[in-house]
C-alpha positions, 0 to 999 in steps of 0.5 A: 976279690978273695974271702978273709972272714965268714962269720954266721949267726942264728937270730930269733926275731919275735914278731909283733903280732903272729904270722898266721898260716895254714900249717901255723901260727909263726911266733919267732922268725928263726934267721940265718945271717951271714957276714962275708968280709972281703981281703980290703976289709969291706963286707957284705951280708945275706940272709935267709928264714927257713920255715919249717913246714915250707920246706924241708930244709928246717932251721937246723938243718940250715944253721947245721950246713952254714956253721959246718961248710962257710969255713971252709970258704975262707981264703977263697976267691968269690968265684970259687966260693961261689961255685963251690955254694952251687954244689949245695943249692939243691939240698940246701938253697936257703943256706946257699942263698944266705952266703952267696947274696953275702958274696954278691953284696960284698961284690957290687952286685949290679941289682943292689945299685938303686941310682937315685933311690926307687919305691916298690910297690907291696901287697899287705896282709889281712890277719884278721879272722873275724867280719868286725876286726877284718873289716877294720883292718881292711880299712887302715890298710886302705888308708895306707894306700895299699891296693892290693891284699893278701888274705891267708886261706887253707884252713877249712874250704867251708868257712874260708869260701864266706870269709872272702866274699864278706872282704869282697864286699868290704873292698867294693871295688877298692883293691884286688886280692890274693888269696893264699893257701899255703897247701892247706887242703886237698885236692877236693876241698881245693875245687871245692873251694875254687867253685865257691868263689866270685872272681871279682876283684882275685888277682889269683889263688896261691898254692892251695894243695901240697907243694908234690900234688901236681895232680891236684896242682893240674886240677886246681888249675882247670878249675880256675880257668873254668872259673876265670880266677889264675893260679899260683904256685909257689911251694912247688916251686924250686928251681928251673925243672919245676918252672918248667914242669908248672908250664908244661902242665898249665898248672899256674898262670902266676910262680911266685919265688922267693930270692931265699930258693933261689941261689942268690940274686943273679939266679932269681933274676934269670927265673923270673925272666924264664917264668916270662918268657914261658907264658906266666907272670912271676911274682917276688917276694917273702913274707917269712924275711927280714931287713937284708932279704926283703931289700934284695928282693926289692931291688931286684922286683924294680927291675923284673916284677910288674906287680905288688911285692910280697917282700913285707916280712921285715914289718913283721918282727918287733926289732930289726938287727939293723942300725937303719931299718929298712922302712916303708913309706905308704904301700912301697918299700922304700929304697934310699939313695945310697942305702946299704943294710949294717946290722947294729953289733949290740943288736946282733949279739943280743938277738943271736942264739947261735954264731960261728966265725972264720979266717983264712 
């Protein structure tokens, strides 16, 4: 298979509602997409959503790398466009990402292949702040058939530790919990934090300290396994080395990755398996994607992941660039049968603030 035409563009996709987290509100999803055309005409698509303060590869800096280097993938074949992305992935793996899962859509990837069609499980979010408006959005999520929320946490470890046990016995029993810190605190208010907590009904903490804290990261760790609540990481986490660093220092039970990090689909496949068979539980799943990110990552949880999906992003944005969204049915993202993402071209031109395009 060799590359005809690479096209990339730069969407701004407004969300609903804001998307609260730690280091704050999101607005706007700031979305990269890529279009990889093959010599026999067909194409397929990546994407990724640089955040910025999660990472420090900032939407700029990403748009910069995809506008300035895909052209020079033109006329190549897959593999050689592949290798040549991996030089990157360390400096930049959402851009990376972005046009390799284009290549590897455009290749048949063997995890896009849903057979028959499949569900997957997904956890929501818990936007609310306060006790009357949580607890009614805790029921509509209930009624929806979700059994597992996420409740954003990181702000203040002395309002948040009361926030959680006022869901706790909301939830009474009806579904699990994780909380999320986005390293919103210290290591002392994250102790803090974790001592204050029942563990009733938490399936885990996720990153409570700054992603290169790994001190703190140890610390926050024995706490939780003196308070019977595991730990996630998932800012810490890039790749291979800190996969296994979080292992040798027992500072998490769970990783959480996100496909956007990884490189493209193959890589995600395999550290989430190096994950298993290092003694934690991976976790999948983006809520800062759209449409084209949100599938791939659920075709590859049907296949590696055993636990509710963080792949909900493509709910959050008020209009999918897509001619045929990607859909939810219930607690599951749905996965038809025969199912492939096509933007819609009105749609991409009037949500793209940037584009580039190549040929051979």
């Amino acid at each position: 298979m060799r590359i005809d035409r690479i096209a990339v563009h730069r969407l701004r996709l407004p969300l609903v509602i804001p998307y609260k987290l730690a280091f704050g509100p999101v607005e706007a999803f700031d979305t990269m997409l890529v279009a990889v055309t093959g010599e026999d005409g067909r194409t397929g698509w990546g994407e990724a959503t640089p955040l910025a303060g999660y990472t420090e590869e900032v939407p700029d800096v990403a748009w910069r790398f995809l506008s300035e280097e895909t052209g020079r993938l033109a006329g190549a074949t897959a593999e050689e466009a592949k290798a040549e992305l991996g030089r990157h992935v360390h400096e930049h793996p959402f851009g990376v990402t972005a046009a390799v899962t284009a290549i590897e859509m455009l290749e048949g990837h063997p995890l896009l292949d849903h057979g028959e069609g499949r569900r997957v499980p997904l956890l929501a979010i818990i936007n609310a702040m306060e006790p009357a408006a949580i607890r009614a959005e805790v029921e509509a999520r209930l009624a929806d058939g979700y059994r597992t929320l996420k409740v954003k946490v990181g702000f203040d470890p002395d309002r948040d530790a009361p926030r959680v046990a006022g869901i706790q016995a909301m939830l009474d029993g009806r579904a699990t919990i994780r909380l999320d810190g986005n390293q919103g605190y210290d290591r002392g208010g994250a102790v803090r934090f974790l001592k204050a907590l029942d563990p009733t009904a938490i399936e885990l903490v996720e990153q409570l300290c700054p992603a290169g804290d790994w001190d703190a990261a140890v610390a926050v760790a024995e706490t939780g396994r003196g308070q019977g609540i595991p730990i996630m990481l998932d800012e810490s986490i890039y790749g291979l080395e800190d996969i296994e660093r979080a292992a040798e220092l027992r500072a998490a039970t769970h990783i959480k990755l996100k496909l956007m990090k990884c490189g493209g689909l193959t890589a995600c496949a395999d550290l989430l398996e190096r994950i298993r068979a290092l003694g934690m539980e991976p976790v999948l799943g983006n809520g800062v994607a759209a449409d084209i990110g949100c599938w791939m990552e659920a075709c590859v949880a049907h296949r590696h992941i055993r636990n509710a999906g963080e792949m909900n992003g493509f709910l959050k944005p008020r209009e999918s660039v897509l001619a045929d969204p990607l859909t939810r049915q219930g607690p599951d993202v749905a996965l038809p049968k025969g199912w492939t993402p096509q933007p819609d071209p009105a749609r991409l031109e009037r949500l793209s603030v940037a584009a580039a395009a190549f040929g051979r």
